[in-house]
LUMMAR-163373 format. One record per residue (C-alpha): residue in three letters; x, y, z. Coordinates in Angstrom, 2 decimals, decimal comma, always signed. Each point is the difference from the previous one (the first is absolute). Example, Ala and Ser with C-alpha at 12.3 -4.5 7.8 and 13.67 -1.06 7.14 Angstrom:
REM LUMMAR-163373
@rest: ALA c1: +12,30 c2: -4,50 c3: +7,80
@rest: SER c1: +1,37 c2: +3,44 c3: -0,66
REM end
This chain:
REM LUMMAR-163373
@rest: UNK c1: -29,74 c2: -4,67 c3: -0,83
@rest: UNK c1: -1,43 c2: -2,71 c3: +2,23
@rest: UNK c1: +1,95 c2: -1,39 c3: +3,17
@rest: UNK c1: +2,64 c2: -2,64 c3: -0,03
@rest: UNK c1: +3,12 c2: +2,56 c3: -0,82
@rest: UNK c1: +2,98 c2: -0,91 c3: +2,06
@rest: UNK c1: +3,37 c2: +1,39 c3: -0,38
@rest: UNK c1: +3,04 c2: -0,77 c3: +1,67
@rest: UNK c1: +3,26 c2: +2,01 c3: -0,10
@rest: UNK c1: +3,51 c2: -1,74 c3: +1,36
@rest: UNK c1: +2,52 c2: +2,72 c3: +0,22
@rest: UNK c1: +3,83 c2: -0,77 c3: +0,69
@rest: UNK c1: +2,59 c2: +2,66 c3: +0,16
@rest: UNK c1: +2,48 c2: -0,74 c3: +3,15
@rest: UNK c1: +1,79 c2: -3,14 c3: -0,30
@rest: UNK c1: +2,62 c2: -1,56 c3: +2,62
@rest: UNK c1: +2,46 c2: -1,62 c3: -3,12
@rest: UNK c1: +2,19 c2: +3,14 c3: -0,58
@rest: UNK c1: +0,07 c2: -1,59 c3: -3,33
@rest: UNK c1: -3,37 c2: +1,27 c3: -0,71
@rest: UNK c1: -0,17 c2: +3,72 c3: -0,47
@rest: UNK c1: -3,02 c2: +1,91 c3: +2,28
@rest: UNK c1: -2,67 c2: +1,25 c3: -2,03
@rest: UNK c1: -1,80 c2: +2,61 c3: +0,98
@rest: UNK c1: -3,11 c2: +0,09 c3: -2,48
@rest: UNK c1: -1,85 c2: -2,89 c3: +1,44
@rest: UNK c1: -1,24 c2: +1,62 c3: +2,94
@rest: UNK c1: -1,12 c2: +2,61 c3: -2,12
@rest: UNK c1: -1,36 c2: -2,13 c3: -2,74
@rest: UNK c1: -2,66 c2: -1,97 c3: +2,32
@rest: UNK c1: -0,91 c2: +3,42 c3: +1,49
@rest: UNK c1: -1,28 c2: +1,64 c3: -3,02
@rest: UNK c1: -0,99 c2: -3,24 c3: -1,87
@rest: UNK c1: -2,13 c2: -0,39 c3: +3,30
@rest: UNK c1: -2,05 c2: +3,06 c3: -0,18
@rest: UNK c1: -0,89 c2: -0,13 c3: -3,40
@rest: UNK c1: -1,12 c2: -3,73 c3: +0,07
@rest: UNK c1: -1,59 c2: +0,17 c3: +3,18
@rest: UNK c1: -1,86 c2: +3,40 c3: -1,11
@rest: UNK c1: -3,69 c2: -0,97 c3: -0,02
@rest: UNK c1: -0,36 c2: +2,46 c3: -3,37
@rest: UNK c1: +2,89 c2: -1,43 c3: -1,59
@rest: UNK c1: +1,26 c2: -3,51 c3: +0,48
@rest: UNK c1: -2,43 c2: -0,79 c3: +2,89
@rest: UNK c1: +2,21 c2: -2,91 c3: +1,67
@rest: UNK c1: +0,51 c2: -1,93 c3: +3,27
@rest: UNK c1: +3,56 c2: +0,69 c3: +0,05
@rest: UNK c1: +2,63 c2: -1,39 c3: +2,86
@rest: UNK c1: +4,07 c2: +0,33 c3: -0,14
@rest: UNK c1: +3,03 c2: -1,61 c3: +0,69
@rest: UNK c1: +2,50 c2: +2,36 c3: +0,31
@rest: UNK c1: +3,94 c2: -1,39 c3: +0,88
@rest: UNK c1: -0,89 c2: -3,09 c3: +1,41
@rest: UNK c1: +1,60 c2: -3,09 c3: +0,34
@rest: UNK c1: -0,26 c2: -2,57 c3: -2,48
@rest: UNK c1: -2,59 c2: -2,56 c3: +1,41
@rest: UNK c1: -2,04 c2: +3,15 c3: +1,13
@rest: UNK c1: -0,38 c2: +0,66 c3: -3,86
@rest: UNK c1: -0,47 c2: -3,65 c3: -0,94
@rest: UNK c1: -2,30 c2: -0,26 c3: +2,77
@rest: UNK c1: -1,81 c2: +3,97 c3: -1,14
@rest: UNK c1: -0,36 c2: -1,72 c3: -3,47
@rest: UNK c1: -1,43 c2: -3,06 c3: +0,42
@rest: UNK c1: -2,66 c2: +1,19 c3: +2,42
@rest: UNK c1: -0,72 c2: +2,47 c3: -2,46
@rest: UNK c1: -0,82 c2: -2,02 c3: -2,62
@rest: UNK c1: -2,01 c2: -2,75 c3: +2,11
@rest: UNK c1: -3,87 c2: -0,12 c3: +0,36
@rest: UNK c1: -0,72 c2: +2,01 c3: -2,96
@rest: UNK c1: -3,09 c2: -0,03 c3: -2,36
@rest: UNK c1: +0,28 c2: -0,70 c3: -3,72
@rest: UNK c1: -0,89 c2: +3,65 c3: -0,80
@rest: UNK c1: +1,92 c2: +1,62 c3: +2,38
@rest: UNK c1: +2,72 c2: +2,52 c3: -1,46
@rest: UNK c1: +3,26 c2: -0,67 c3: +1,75
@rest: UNK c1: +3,24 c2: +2,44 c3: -0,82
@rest: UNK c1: +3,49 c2: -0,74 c3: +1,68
@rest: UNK c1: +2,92 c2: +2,60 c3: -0,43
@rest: UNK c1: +3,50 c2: -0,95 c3: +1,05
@rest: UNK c1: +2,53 c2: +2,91 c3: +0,16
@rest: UNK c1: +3,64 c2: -1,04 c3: +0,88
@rest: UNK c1: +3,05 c2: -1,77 c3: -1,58
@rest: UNK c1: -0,33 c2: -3,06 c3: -1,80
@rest: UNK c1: +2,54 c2: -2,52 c3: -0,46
@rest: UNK c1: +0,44 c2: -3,05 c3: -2,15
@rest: UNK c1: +1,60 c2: -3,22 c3: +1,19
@rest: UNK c1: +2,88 c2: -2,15 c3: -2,05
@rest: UNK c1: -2,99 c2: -1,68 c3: -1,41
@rest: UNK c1: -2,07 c2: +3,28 c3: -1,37
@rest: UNK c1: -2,25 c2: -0,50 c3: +2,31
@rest: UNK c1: -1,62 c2: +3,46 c3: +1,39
@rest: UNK c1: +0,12 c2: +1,05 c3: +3,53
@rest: UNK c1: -1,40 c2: +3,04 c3: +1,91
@rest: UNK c1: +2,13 c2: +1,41 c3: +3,26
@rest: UNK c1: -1,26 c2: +0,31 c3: +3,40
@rest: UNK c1: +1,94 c2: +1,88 c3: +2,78
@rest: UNK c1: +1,78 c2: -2,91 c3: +1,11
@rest: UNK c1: +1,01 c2: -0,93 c3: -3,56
@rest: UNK c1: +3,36 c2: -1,58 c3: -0,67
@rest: UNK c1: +1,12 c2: -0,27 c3: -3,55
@rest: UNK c1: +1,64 c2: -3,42 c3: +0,76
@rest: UNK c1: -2,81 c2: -1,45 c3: +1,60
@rest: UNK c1: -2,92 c2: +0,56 c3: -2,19
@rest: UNK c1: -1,75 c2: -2,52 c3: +0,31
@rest: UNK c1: -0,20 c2: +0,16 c3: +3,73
@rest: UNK c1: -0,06 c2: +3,33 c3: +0,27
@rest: UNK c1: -2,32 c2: +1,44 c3: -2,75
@rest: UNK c1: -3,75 c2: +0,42 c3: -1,47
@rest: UNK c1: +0,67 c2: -2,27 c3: -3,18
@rest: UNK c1: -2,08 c2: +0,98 c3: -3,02
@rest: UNK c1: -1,09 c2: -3,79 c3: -0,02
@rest: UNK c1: -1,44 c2: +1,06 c3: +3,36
@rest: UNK c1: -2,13 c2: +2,43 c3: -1,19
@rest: UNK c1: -1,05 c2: -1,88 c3: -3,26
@rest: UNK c1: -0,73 c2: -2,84 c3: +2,44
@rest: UNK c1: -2,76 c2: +2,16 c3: +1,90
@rest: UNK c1: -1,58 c2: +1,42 c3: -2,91
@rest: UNK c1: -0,55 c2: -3,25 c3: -2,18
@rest: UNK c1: -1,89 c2: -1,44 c3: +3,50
@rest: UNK c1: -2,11 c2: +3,41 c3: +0,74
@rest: UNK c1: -3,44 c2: -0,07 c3: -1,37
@rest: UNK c1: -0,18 c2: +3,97 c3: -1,46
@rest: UNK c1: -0,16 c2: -0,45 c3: -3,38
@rest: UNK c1: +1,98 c2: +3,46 c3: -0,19
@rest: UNK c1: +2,96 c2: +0,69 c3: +0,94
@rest: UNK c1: +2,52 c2: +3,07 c3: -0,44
@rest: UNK c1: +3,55 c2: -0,01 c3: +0,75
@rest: UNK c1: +2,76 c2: +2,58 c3: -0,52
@rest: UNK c1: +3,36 c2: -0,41 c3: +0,91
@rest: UNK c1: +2,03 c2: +3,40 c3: +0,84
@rest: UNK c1: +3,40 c2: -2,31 c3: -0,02
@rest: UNK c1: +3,63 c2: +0,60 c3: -1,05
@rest: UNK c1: +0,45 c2: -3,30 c3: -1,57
@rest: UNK c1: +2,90 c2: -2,60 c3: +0,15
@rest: UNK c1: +2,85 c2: +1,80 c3: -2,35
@rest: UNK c1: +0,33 c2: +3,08 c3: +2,06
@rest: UNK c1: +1,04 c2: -2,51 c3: +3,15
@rest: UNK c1: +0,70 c2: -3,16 c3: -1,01
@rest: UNK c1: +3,52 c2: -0,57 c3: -2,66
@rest: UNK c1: +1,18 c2: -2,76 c3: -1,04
@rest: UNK c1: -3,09 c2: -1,98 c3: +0,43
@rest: UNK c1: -0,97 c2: -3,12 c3: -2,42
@rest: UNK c1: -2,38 c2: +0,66 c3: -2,69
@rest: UNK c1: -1,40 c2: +3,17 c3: -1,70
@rest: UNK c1: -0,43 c2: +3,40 c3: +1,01
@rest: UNK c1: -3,70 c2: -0,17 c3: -0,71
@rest: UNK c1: -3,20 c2: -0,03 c3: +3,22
@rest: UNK c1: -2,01 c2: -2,65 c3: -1,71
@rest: UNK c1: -3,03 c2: +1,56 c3: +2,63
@rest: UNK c1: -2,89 c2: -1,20 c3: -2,82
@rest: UNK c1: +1,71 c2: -3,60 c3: +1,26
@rest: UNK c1: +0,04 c2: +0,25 c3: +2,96
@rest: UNK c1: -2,43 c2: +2,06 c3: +0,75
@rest: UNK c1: -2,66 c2: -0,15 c3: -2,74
@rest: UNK c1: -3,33 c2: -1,57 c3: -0,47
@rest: UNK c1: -3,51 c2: +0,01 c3: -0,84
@rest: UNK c1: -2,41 c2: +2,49 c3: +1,42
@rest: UNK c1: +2,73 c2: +2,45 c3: +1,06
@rest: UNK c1: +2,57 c2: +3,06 c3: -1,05
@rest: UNK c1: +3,13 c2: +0,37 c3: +0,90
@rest: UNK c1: +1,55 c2: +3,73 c3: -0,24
@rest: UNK c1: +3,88 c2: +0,02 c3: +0,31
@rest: UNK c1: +1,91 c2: +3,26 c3: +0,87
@rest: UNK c1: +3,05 c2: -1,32 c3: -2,89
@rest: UNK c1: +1,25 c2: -1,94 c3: -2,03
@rest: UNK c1: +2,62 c2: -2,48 c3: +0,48
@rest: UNK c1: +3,18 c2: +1,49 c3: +1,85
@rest: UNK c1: -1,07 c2: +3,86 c3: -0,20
@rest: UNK c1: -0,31 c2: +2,19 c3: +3,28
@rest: UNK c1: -3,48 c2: +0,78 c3: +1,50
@rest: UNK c1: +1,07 c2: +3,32 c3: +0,63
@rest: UNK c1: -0,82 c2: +2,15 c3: +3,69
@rest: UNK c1: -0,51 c2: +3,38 c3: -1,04
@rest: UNK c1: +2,51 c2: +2,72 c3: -1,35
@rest: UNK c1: +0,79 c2: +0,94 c3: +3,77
@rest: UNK c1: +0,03 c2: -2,32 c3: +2,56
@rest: UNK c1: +0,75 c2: +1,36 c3: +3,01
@rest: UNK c1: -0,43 c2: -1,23 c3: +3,38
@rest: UNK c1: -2,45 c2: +2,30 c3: +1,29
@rest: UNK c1: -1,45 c2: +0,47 c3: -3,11
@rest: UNK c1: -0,56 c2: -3,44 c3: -1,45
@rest: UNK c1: -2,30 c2: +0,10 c3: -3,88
@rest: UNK c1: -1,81 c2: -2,55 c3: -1,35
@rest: UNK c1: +1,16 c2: -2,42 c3: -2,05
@rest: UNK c1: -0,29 c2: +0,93 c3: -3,95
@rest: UNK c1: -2,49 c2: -2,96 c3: -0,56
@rest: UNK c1: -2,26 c2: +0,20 c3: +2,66
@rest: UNK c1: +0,35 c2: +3,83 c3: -0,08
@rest: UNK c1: -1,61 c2: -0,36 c3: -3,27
@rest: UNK c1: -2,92 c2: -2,18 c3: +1,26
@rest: UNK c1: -0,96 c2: +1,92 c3: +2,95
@rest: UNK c1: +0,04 c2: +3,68 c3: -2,32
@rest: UNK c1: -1,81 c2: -2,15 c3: -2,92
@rest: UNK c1: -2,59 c2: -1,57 c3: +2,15
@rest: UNK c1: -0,44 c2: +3,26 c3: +2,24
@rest: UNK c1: -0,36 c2: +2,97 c3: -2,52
@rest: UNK c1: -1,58 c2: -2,27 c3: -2,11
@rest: UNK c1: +1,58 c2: +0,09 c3: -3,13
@rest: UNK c1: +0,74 c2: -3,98 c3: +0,12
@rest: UNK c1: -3,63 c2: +0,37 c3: -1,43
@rest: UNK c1: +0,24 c2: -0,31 c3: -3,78
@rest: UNK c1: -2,87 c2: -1,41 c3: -1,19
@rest: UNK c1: -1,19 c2: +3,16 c3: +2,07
@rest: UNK c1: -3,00 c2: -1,77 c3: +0,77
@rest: UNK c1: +0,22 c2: +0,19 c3: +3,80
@rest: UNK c1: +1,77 c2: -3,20 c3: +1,08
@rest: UNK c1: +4,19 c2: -0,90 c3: -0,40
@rest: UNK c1: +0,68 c2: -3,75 c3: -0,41
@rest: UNK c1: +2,95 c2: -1,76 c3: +0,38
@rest: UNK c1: +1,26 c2: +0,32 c3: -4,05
@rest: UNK c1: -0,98 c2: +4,15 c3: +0,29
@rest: UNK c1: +1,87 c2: -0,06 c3: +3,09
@rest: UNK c1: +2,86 c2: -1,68 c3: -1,36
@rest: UNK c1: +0,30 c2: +2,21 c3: -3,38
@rest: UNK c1: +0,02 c2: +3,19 c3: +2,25
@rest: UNK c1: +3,11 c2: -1,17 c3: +2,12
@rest: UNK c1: +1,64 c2: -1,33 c3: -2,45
@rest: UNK c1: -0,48 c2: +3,75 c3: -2,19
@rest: UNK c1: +0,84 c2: +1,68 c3: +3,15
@rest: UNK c1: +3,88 c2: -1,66 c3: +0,18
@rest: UNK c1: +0,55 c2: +0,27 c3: -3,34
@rest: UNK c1: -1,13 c2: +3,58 c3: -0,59
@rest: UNK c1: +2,84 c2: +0,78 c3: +3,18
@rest: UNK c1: +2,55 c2: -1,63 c3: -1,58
@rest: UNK c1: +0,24 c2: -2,96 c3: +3,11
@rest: UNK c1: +2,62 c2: -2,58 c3: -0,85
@rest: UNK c1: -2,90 c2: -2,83 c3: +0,23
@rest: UNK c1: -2,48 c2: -1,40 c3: -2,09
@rest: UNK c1: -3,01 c2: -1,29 c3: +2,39
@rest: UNK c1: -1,58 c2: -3,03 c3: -1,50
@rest: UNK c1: -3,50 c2: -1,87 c3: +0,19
@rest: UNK c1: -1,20 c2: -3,66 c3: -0,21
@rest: UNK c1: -4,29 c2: -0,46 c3: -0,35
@rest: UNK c1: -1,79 c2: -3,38 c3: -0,16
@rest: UNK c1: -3,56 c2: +1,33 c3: +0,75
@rest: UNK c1: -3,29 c2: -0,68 c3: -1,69
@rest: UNK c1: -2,24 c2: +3,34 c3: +1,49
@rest: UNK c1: +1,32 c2: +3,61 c3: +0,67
@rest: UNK c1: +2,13 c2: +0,45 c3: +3,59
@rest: UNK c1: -1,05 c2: +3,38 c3: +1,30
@rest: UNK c1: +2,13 c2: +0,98 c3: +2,12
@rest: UNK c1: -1,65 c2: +3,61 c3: +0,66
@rest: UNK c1: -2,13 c2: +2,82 c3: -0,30
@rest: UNK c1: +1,15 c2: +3,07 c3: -1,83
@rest: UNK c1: -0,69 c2: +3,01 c3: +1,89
@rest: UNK c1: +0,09 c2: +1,76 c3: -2,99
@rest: UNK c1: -3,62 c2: +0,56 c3: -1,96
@rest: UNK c1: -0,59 c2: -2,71 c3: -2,73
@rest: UNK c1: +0,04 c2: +1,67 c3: -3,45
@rest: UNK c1: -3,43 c2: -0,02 c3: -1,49
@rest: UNK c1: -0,60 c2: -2,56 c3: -3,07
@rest: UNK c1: +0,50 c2: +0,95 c3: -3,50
@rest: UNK c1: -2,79 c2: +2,38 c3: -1,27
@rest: UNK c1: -1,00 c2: +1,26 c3: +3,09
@rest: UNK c1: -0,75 c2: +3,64 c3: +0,54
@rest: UNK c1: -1,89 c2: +1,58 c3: +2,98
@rest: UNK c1: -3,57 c2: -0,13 c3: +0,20
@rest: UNK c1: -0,24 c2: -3,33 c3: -2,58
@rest: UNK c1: -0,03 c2: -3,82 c3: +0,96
@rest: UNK c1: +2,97 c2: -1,36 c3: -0,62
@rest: UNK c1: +0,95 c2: -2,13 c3: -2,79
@rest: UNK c1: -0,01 c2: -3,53 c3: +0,73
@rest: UNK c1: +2,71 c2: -1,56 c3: +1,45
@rest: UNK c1: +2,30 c2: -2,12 c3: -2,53
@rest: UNK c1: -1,01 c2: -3,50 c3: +0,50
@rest: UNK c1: +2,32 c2: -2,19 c3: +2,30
@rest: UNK c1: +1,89 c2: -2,96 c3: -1,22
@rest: UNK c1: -1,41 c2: -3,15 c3: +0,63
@rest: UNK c1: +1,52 c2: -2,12 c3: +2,56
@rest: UNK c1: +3,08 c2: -1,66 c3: -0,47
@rest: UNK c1: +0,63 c2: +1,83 c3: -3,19
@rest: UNK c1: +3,56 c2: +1,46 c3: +1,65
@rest: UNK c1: +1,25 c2: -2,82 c3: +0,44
@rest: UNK c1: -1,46 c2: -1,94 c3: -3,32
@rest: UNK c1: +1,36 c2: +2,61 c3: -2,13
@rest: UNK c1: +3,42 c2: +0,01 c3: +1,85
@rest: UNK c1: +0,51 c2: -3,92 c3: -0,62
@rest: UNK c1: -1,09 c2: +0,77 c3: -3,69
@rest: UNK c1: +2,49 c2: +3,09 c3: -0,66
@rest: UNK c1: +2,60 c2: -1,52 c3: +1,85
@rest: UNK c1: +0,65 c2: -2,99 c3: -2,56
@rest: UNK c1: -0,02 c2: +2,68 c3: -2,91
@rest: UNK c1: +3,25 c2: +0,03 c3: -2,27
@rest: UNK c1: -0,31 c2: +4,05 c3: +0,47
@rest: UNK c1: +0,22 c2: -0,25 c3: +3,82
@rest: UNK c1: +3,33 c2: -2,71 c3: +0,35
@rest: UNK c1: +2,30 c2: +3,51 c3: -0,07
@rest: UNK c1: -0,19 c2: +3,16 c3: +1,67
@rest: UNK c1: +0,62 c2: +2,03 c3: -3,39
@rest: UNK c1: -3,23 c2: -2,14 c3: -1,01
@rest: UNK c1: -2,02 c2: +1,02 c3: +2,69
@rest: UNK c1: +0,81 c2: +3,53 c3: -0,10
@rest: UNK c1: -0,72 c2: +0,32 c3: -3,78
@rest: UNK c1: -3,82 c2: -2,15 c3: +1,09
@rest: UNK c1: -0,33 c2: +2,92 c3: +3,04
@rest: UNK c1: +1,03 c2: +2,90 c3: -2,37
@rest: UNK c1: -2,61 c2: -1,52 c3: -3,22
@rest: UNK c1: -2,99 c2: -0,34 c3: +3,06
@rest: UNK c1: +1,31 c2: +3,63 c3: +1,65
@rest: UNK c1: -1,56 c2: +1,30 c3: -3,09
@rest: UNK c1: -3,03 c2: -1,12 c3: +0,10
@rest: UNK c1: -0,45 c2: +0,37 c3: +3,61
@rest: UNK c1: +1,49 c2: +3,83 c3: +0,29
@rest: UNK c1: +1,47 c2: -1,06 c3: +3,17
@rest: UNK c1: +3,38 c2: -0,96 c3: +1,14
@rest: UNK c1: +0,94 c2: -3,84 c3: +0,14
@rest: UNK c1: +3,15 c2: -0,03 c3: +2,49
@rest: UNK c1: +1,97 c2: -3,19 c3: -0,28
@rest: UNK c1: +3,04 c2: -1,19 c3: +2,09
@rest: UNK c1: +1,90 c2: -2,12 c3: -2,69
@rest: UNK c1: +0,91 c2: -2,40 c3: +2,76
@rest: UNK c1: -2,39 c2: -2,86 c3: +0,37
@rest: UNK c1: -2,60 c2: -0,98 c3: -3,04
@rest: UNK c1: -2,81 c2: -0,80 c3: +1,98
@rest: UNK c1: +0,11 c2: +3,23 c3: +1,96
@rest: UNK c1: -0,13 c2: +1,82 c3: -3,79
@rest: UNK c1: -2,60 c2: -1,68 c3: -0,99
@rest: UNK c1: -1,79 c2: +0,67 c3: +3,36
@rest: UNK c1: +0,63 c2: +3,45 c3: -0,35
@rest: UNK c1: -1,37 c2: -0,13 c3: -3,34
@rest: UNK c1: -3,37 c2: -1,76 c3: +0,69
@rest: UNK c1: -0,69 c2: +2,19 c3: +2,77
@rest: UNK c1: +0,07 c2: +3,00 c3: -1,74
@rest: UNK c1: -1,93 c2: -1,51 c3: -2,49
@rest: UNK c1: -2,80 c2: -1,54 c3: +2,01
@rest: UNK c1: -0,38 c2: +3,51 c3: +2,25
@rest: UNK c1: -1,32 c2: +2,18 c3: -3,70
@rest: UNK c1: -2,95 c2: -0,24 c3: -1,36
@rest: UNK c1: +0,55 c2: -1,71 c3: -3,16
@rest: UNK c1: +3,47 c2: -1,07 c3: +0,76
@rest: UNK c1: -0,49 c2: -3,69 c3: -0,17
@rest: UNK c1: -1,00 c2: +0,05 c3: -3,62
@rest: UNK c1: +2,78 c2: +2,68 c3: -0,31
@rest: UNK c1: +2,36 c2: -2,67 c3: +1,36
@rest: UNK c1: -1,29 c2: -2,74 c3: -2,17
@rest: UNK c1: +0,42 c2: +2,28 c3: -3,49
@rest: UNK c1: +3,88 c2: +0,45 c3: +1,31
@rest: UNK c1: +0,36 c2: -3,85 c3: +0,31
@rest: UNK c1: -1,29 c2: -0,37 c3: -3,31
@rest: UNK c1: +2,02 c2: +3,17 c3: -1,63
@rest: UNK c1: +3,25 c2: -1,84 c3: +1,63
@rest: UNK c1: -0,30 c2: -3,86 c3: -0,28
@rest: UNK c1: -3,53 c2: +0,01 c3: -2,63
@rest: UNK c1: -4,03 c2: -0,39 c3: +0,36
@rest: UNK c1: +0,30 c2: -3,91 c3: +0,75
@rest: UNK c1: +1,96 c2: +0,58 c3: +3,20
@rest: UNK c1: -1,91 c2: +2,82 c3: +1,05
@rest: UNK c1: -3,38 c2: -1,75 c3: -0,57
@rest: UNK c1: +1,42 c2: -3,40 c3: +1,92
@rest: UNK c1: +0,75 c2: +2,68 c3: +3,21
@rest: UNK c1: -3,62 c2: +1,16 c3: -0,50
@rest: UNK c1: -1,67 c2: -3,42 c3: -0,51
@rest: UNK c1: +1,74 c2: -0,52 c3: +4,02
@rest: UNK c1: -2,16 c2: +2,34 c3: +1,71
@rest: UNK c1: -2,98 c2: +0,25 c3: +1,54
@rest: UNK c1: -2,90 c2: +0,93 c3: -2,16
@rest: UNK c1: -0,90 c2: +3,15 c3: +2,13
@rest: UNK c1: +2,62 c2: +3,49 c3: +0,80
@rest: UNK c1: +1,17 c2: +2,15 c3: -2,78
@rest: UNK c1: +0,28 c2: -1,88 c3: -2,90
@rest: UNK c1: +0,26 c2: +0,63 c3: -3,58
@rest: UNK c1: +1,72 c2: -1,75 c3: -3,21
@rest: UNK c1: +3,46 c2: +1,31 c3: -0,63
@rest: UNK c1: +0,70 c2: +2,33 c3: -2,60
REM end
């Protein structure tokens, strides 16, 4: 991976508003989350810290972070500490000095941080947000219950990993103890996903940002965690965010002492996010029954596992081209399953969209 790999981690967990319960995960959080990303064999990046600061040391930690960059310069910010929403829905981070009546004055707003990133050059950008969001603080409050972070946070060139959804908890641990503090359940699951390796499954060496992302959010449901992490993408070329220190599997029809077979021939450019636009305005993808019955139909001819949320349609139907684009032969796989589900005119319109080169077939 070539230079240009920043990270920054803001950790909060001692606040002066008795209002807002200590956390004691943060700390912990941008410790382990540090040595992993800064490890040279694993996430091999520049990484600085902000831990229980003030709120214009953060604004001022994140702005300088995100000025002077290059265009392909890799940039990930991780904010661990309680969020808050204002009468308006609009999203706020705490700071030490926080006060829940004052957040405007007294916050990072998320319009901040959107602020920073839409003027910074990196093309890439990472966040995750470790928050407990607005409905475990905040009652009474006007509007919904919902963090509308792809709003407010979202935007081309850039993924945005949450640690829940709407009001749920971003749970500390089982024990949390004062001497004894555990990582958060979210970023416990990043740091053991990007350091054992097993965030790796494409196995082919390298864990990007989607990989990442499916590992965590396996790891919180498999434990039963009262919190469904969630994802927003807008990106045109793969985000790795690491190496796998585990081995990369060899490629199909290898076997020692022979050349291996030849690699499956990669997608052509742009053809994630032509094929997304395309699926997304099929009749079979407007419900989530619909797009589970599509993932089940293409499961088949993959033999692999399609995992869908059932929340959002175009995070379905990225989760569907992605696992079709990363198989030999899934693309024209994918194009028989359009035609099986809405016929061979629709199919060959999708196909007649992309580029003439990558793994192409007619459907059927």
């Amino acid at each position: 991976m070539s230079a240009g790999r920043h990270a920054l981690l803001v950790a909060t967990g001692t606040y002066r508003d008795g209002n807002l319960g200590r956390l004691r995960s943060p700390a912990r959080d941008a410790l382990a989350l540090a040595e992993v990303l800064g490890d040279p064999r694993i996430g091999d990046f520049q990484v600085d810290t902000a831990v229980d600061r003030a709120h214009h040391e953060v604004t001022r930690a994140i702005e300088r972070f995100f000025l002077d960059r290059r265009r392909d310069d890799l940039l990930l910010l991780h904010l661990s500490c309680h969020g808050l929403k204002n009468d308006d829905g609009e999203l706020h981070f705490a700071a030490t000095d926080t006060d829940r009546r004052l957040l405007a004055s007294t916050s990072v707003p998320a319009r901040f941080v959107r602020q920073q990133m839409n003027r910074c050059r990196a093309r890439s950008v990472v966040l995750i947000l470790d928050c407990c969001y607005s409905g475990a603080f905040l009652t009474g409050t006007k509007g919904d219950t919902a963090v509308h972070v792809e709003d407010q946070l979202g935007g081309h060139g850039r993924a945005v990993l949450t640690a829940t959804n709407r009001t749920e908890y971003a749970w500390e641990g089982e024990r949390v103890t004062e001497l004894g503090p555990e990582p958060s359940r979210f970023t416990g699951a990043l740091v053991k996903g990007l350091r054992t390796g097993e965030a790796d499954r494409g196995r082919d060496g390298l864990i990007d940002v989607h990989e990442l992302y499916d590992y965590a959010f396996e790891e919180l449901r498999d434990s039963g965690a009262g919190q469904r992490p969630q994802m927003w993408a807008e990106v045109e070329h793969r985000l790795v965010v690491a190496r796998s220190v585990r081995q990369p599997s060899p490629p199909p029809g290898a076997s020692p002492g022979h050349a291996p077979a030849p690699e499956a021939p990669r997608p052509a450019p742009g053809a994630l996010l032509l094929l997304t636009e395309a699926l997304a305005g099929l009749p079979c993808m407007e419900d989530a029954p619909g797009r589970q019955q599509f993932a089940s139909a293409l499961e088949q001819s993959l033999a692999r596992r399609i995992d869908l949320r059932g929340v959002r349609q175009r995070e379905d139907v990225v989760a569907i081209v992605r696992a079709a684009l990363r198989q030999a032969g899934g693309q024209r796989a994918l194009l028989s399953t359009v035609a099986l589900f809405e016929g061979q005119r629709a199919a060959a319109e999708i196909e007649h969209r992309l580029p003439p080169d990558g793994d192409r077939g007619a459907p059927g």
